[in-house]
N, C-alpha and C positions, 0 to 999 in steps of 0.2 A: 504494500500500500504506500501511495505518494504521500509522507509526513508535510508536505508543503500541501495540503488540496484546501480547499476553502469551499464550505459552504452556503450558497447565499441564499438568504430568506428572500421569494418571489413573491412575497407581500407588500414589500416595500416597509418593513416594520425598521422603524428605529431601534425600540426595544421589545422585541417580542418577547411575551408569556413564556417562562419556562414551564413544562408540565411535562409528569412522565405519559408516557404513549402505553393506553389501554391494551391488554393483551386481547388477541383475536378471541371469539366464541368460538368454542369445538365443532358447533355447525350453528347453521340459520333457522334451522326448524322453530318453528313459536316467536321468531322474532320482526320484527318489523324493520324492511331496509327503505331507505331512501336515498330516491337517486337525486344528484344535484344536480341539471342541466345549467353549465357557467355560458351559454350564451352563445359558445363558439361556430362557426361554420359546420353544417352536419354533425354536429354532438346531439340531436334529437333523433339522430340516425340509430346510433349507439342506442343511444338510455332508450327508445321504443323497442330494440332489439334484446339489449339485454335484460332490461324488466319485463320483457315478455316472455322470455326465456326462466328466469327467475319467476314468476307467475305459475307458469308447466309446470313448475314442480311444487307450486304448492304454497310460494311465499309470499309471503305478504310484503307490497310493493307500493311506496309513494311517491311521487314525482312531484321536484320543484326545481323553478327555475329562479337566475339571478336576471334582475332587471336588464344589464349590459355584463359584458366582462371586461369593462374597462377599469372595473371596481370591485372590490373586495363585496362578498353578499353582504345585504344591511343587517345589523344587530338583531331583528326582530326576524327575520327568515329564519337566521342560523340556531335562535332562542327556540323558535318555532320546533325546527327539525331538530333540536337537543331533547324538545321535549317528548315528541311523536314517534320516535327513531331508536332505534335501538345500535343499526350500523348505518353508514352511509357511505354509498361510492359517488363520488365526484368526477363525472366523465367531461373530456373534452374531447376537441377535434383539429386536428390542420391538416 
């Protein structure tokens, strides 16, 4: 491993949130995912493909979207989906 690698927060955060990262669930069965559609070119491609996919087997599937992706989701989306959600995938596209 490169001891010089650097890497950068694509939030643009000056001081981001330290927090430790949730370990995965053993599976999805019983839980609610939601997908995040960030706005980009054919990312609705994806999230109608893979929560439909996700759907066939059984799971329970929410769909939102961010206003633009020019911007970080607003406080109240992401409050939203913390509370509704159990995981969440964040699909984009280019």
């Amino acid at each position: 491993m490169n001891d010089s690698l650097k890497l950068l927060d694509p939030t643009g955060e000056t001081s981001p949130a330290t927090r430790e990262r949730k370990p995965p669930p053993e599976s999805l069965d019983g839980l609610t995912i939601g997908i995040l559609d960030i706005g980009k070119a054919r990312g609705d491609v994806f999230i109608d493909r893979l929560g439909g996919l996700m759907e066939d087997r059984g799971l329970t599937v929410k769909y939102y979207k961010k206003p633009t992706n020019t911007r970080v989701a607003p406080i109240d989306l992401a409050q939203t989906i913390a509370t509704e959600c159990d995981v969440v995938v964040e699909a984009l596209s280019d």
